[in-house]
ROKE-631387 format. One record per atom (N, C-alpha, C): residue number from 1; z, y, x; residue in one letter. Coordinates in steps of 0.05 Angstrom, whole numbers, always signed. Each point is the difference from the previous one (the first is absolute). Example, Ala and Ser with C-alpha at 12.3 -4.5 7.8 and 13.67 -1.06 7.14 Angstrom:
2
   roba        w        v        u   tilo
      1     +156     -114     +264      a
      1       +0      +24      -18      a
      1       +0      +24      +18      a
      2      -14      +21       -7      s
      2       +1      +24      +16      s
      2      +14      +22      -15      s
//
This chain:
184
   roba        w        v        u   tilo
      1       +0      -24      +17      x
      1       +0      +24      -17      x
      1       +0      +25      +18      x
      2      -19      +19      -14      x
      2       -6      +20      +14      x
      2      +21      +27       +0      x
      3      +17      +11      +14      x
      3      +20      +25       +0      x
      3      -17      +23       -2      x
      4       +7      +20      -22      x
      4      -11      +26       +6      x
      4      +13      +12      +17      x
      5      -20      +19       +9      x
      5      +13      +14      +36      x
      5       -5      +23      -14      x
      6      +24      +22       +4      x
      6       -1      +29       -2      x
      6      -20       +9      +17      x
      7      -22      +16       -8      x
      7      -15      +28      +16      x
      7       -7      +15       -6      x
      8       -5      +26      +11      x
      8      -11      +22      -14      x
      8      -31      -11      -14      x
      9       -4      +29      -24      x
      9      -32       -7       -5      x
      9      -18       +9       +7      x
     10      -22       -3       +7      x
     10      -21       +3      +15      x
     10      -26       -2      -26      x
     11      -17       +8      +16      x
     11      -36       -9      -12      x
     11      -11       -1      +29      x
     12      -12      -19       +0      x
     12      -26      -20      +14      x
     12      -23      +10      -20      x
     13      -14      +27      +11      x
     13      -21       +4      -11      x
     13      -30      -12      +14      x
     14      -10      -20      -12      x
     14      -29      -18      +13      x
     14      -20      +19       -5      x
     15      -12      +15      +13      x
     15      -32       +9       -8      x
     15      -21      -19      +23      x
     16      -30       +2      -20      x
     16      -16      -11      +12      x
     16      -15       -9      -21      x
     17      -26       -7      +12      x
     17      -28       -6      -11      x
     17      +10      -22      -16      x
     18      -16       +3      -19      x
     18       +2      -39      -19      x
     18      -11      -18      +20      x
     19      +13      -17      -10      x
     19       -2      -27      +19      x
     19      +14       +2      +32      x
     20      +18      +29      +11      x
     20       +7       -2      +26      x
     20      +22      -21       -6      x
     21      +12      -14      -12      x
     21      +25      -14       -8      x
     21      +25      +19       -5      x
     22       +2       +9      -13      x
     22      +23      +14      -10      x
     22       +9      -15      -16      x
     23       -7      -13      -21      x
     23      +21      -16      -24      x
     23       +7      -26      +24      x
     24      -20      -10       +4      x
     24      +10      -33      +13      x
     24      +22      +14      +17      x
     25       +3      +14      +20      x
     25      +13       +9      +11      x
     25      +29       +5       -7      x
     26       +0      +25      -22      x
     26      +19       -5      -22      x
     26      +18      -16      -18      x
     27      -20      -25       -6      x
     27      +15      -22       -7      x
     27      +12      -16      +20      x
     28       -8       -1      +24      x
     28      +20       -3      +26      x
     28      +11       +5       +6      x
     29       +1      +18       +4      x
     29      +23      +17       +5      x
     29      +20       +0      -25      x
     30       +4      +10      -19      x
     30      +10       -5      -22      x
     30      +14      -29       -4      x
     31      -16      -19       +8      x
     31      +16      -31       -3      x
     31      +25       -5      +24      x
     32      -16       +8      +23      x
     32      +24       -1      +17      x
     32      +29      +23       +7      x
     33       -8      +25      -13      x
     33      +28      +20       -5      x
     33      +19      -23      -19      x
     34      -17       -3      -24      x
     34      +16       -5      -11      x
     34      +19      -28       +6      x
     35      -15      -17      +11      x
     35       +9      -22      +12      x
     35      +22       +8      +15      x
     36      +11      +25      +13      x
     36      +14       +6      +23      x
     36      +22      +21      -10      x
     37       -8       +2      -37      x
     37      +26       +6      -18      x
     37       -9      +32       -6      x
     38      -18       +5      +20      x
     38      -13      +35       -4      x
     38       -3       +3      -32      x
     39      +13      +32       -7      x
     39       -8       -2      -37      x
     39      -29      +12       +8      x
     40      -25       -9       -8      x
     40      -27       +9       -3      x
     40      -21       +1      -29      x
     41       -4      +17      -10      x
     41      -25       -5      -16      x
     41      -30      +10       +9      x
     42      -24      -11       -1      x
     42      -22       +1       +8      x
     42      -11      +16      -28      x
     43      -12      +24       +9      x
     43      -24      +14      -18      x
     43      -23       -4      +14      x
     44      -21      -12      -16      x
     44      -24      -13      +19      x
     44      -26      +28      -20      x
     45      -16      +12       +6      x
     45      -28      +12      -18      x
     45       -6      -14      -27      x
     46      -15      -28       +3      x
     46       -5      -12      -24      x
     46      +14       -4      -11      x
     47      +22      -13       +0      x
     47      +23       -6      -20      x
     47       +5      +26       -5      x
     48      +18      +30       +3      x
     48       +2      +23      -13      x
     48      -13       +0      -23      x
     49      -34       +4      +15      x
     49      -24       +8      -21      x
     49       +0      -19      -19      x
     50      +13      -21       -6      x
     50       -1      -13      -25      x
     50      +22       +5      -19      x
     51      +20      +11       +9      x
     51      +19      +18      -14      x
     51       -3      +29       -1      x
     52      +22      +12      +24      x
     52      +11      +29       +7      x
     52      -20      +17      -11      x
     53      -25      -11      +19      x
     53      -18      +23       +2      x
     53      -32      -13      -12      x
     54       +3      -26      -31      x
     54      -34       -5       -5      x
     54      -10      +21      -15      x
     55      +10      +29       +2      x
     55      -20      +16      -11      x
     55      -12      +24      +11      x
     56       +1       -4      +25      x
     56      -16      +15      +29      x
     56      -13      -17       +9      x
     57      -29      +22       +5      x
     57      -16      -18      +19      x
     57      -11       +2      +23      x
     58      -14      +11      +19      x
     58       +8       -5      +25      x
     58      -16      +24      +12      x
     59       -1      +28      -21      x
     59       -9      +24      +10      x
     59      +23       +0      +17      x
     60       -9      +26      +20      x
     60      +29      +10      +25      x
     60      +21      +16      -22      x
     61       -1       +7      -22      x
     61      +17      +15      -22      x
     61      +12      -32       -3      x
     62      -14      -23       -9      x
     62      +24      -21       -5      x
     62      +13       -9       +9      x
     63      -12       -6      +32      x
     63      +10      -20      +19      x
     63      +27      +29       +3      x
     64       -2      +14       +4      x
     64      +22      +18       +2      x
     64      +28       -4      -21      x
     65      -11       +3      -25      x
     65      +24       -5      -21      x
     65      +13      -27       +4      x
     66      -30      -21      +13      x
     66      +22      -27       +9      x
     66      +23       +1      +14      x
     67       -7      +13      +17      x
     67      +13       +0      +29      x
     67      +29      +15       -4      x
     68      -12      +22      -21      x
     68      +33      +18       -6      x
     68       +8      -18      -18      x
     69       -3      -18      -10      x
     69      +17      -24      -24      x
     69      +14      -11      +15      x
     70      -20      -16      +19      x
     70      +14      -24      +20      x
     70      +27      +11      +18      x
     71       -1      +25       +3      x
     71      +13      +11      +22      x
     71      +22       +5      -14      x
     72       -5      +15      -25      x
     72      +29       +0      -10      x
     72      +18      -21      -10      x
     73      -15      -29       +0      x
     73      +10      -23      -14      x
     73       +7       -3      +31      x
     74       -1       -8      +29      x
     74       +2       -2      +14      x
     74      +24      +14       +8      x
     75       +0      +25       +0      x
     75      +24      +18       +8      x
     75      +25      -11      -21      x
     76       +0       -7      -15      x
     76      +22       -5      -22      x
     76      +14      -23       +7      x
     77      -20      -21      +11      x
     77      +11      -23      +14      x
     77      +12       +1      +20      x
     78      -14      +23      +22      x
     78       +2      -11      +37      x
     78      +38      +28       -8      x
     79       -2      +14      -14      x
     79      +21      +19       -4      x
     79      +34      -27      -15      x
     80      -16      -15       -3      x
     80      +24      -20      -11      x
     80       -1      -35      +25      x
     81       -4      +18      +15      x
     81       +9      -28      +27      x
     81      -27      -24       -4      x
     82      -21      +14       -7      x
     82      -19      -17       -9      x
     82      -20       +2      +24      x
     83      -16      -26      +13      x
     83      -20       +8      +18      x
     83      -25       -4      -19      x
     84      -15      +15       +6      x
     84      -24       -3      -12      x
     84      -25       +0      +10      x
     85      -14      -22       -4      x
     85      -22       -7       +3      x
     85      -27       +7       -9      x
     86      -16      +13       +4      x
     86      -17      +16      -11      x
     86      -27       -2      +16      x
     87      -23       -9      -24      x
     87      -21      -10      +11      x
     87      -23      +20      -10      x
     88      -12      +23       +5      x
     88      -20      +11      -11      x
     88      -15      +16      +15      x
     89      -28       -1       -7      x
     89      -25      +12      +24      x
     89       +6      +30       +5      x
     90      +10      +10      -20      x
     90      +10      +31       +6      x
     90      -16       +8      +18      x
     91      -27       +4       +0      x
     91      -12       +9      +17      x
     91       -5      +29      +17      x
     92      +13      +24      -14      x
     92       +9      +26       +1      x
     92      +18       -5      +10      x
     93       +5      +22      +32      x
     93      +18      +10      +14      x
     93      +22      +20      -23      x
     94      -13      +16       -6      x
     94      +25      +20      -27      x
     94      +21      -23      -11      x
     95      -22      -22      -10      x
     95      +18      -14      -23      x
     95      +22       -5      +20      x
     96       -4      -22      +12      x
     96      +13       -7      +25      x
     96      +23      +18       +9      x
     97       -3      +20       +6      x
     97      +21      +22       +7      x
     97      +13       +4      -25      x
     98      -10       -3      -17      x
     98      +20       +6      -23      x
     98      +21      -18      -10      x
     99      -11      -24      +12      x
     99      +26      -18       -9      x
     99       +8       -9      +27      x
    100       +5      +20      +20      x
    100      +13       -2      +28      x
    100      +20      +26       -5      x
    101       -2      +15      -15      x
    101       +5      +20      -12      x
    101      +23       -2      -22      x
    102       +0      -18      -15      x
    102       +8       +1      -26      x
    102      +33      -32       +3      x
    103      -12      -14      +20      x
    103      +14      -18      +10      x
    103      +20       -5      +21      x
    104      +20       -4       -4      x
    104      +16       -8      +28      x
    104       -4      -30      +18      x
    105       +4       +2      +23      x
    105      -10      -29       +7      x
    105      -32       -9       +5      x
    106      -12      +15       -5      x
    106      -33       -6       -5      x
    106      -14       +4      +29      x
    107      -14      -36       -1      x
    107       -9       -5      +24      x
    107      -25       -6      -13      x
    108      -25      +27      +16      x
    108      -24      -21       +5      x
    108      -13       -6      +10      x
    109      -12      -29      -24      x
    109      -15      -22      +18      x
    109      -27       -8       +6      x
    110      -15       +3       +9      x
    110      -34       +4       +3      x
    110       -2      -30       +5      x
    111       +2       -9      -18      x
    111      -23      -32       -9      x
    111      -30       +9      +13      x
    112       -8       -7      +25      x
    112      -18       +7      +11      x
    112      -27      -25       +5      x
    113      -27       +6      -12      x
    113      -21      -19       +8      x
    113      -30      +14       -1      x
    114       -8      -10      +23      x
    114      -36      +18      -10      x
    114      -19       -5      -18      x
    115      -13      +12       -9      x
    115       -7       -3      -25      x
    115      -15      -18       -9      x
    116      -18      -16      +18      x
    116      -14      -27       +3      x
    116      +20      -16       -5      x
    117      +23       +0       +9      x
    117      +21      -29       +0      x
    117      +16       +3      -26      x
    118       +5      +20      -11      x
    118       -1       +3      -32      x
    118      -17       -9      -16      x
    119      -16      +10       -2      x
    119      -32       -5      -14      x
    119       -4      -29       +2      x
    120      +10      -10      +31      x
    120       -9      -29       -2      x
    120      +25      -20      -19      x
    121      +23      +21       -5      x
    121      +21      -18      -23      x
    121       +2       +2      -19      x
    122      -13      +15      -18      x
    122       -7      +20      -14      x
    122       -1      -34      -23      x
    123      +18       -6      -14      x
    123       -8      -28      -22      x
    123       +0      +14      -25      x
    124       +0      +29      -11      x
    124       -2      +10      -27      x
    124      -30      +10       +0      x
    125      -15       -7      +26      x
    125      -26      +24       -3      x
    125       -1      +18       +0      x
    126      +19      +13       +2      x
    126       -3      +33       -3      x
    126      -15      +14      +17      x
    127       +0       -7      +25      x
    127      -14      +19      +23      x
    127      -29       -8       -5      x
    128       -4      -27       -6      x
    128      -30       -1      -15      x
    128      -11      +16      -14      x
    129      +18       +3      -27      x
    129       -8      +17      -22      x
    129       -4      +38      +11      x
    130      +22       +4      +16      x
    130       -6      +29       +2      x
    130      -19       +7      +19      x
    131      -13      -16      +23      x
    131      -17      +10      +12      x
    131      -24      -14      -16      x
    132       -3       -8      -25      x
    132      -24       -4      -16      x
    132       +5      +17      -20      x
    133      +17      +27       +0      x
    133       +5      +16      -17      x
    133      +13       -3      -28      x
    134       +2      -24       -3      x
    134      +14      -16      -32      x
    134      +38      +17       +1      x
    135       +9       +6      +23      x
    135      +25       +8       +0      x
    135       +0      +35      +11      x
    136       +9      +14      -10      x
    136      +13      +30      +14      x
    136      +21       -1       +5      x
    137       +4      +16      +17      x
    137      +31       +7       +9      x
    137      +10      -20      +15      x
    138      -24      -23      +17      x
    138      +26      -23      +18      x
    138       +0      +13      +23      x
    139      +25       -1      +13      x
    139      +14       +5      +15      x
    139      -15      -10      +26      x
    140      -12      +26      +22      x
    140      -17      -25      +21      x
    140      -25       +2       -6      x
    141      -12       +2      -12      x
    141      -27       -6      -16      x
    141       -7      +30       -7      x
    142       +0       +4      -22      x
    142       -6      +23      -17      x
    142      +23      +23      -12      x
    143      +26       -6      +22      x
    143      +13      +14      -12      x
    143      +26       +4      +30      x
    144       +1      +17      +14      x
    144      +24       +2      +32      x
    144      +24      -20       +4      x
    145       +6       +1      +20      x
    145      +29      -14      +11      x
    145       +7      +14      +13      x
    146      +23      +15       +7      x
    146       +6      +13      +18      x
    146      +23      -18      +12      x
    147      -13      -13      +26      x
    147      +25      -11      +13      x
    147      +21      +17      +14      x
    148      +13      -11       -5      x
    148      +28      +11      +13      x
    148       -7       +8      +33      x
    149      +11      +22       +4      x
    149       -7       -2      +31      x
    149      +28       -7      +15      x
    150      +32       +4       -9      x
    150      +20       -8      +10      x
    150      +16      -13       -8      x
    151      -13      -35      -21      x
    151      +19       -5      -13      x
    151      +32      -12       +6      x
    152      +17       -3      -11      x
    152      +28      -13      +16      x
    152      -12      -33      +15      x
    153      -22      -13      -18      x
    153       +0      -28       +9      x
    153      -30       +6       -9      x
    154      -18      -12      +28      x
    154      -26       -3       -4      x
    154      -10      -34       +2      x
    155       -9      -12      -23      x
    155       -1      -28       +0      x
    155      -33      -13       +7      x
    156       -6       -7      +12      x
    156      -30       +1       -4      x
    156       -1      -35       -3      x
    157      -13       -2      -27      x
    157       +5      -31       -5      x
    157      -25      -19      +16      x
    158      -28      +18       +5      x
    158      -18      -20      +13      x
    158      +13       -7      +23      x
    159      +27       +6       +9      x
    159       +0       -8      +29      x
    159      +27       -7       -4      x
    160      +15       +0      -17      x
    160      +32      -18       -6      x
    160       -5      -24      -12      x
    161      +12      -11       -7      x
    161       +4      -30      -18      x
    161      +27      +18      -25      x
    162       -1       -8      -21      x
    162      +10       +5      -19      x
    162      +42       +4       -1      x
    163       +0      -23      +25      x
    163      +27       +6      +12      x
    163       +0      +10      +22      x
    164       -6       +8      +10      x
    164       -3      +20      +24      x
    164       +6      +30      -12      x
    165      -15       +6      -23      x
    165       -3      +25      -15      x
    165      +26       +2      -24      x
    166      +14      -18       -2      x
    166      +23       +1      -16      x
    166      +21       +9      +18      x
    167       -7      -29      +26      x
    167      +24      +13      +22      x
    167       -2      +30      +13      x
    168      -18      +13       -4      x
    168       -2      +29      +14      x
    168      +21       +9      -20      x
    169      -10       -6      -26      x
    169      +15      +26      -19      x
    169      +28       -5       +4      x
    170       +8      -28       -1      x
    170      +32       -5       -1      x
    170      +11       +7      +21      x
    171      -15       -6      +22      x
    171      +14      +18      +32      x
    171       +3      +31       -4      x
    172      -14      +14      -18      x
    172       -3      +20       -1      x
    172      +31      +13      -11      x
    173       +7      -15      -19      x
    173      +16       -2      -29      x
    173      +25       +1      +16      x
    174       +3      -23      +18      x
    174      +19       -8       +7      x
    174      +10      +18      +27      x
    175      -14      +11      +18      x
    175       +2      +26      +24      x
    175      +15      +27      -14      x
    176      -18       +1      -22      x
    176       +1      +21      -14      x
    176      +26       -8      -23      x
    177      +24      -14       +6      x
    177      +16       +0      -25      x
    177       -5       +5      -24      x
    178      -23      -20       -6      x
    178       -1       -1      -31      x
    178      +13      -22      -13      x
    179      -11      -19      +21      x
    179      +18      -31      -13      x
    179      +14       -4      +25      x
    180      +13      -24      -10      x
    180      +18      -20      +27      x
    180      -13       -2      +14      x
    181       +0       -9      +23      x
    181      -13      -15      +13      x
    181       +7      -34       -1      x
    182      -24      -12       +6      x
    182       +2      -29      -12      x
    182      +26      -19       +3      x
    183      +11      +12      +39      x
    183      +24      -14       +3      x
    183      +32      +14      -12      x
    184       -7      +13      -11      x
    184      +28      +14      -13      x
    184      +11       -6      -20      x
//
């Protein structure tokens, strides 16, 4: 049986292209905090948009109102000893600052891959569809990313393995007194 461990709350904010691994990532991370008693909830993009936020769509006016939703559902958590896990392309530097801004604890994370090695994971089609025009507004394609130029944790998954890129963040977590560290 697993002990919950007191820590402050935080946000683990993920930006990055679809398909850089931000959810898989997420759900890794996520399985093993909690395994180690961490209180965590994961806000992943898709899942939101099927609640919080299914009635925005992915003009820079929506992806914005997402981002101020998630952030405030986020802040309400990481402000009650909650770490939070947070998976979304947020592809705007502003937005980004705004919920570095609005948050205490807020580390971000640049889920990082080139855009071929996306494209090549791409299992919804999407990057198909928007460079054959069927989509507006994808991210990468027909519509900016502004990567981070200093984020707290820069992950670049074509060149990690999936635990390699969990263990950055938790080293990160753990240097930085967010959680225990494993032997404590």
């Amino acid at each position: 049986m697993t002990t919950t461990v007191f820590h402050p709350g935080w946000v683990l904010w993920m930006t990055g292209l679809s398909g850089a691994g931000k959810t898989t990532i997420a759900l890794e991370l996520d399985r093993q905090l909690r395994a180690r008693g961490v209180r965590t909830e994961r806000l992943d993009g898709d899942v939101v948009r099927e609640g919080l936020t299914r009635d925005l769509g992915f003009t820079k006016e929506d992806r914005e109102k997402n981002i101020d939703r998630v952030t405030f559902v986020a802040k309400l958590l990481s402000r009650n000893n909650v770490g939070v896990v947070c998976s979304f392309i947020s592809p705007y530097k502003a937005m980004r600052d705004h919920v570095k801004k609005e948050v205490t604890n807020c580390i971000e994370v640049f889920i990082d891959a080139p855009l071929e090695v996306v494209e090549s994971r791409d299992v919804k089609g999407w990057y198909k569809k928007a460079r054959a025009g069927e989509v507006q507004n994808f991210t990468g394609i027909n519509d900016p990313f502004e990567a981070p130029e200093l984020p707290d944790i820069h992950v670049r998954t074509d060149q990690l393995s999936l635990e390699e890129s969990v263990a950055k963040i938790i080293s990160y977590l753990e240097v930085n007194h967010l959680i225990p560290t494993a032997n404590a």
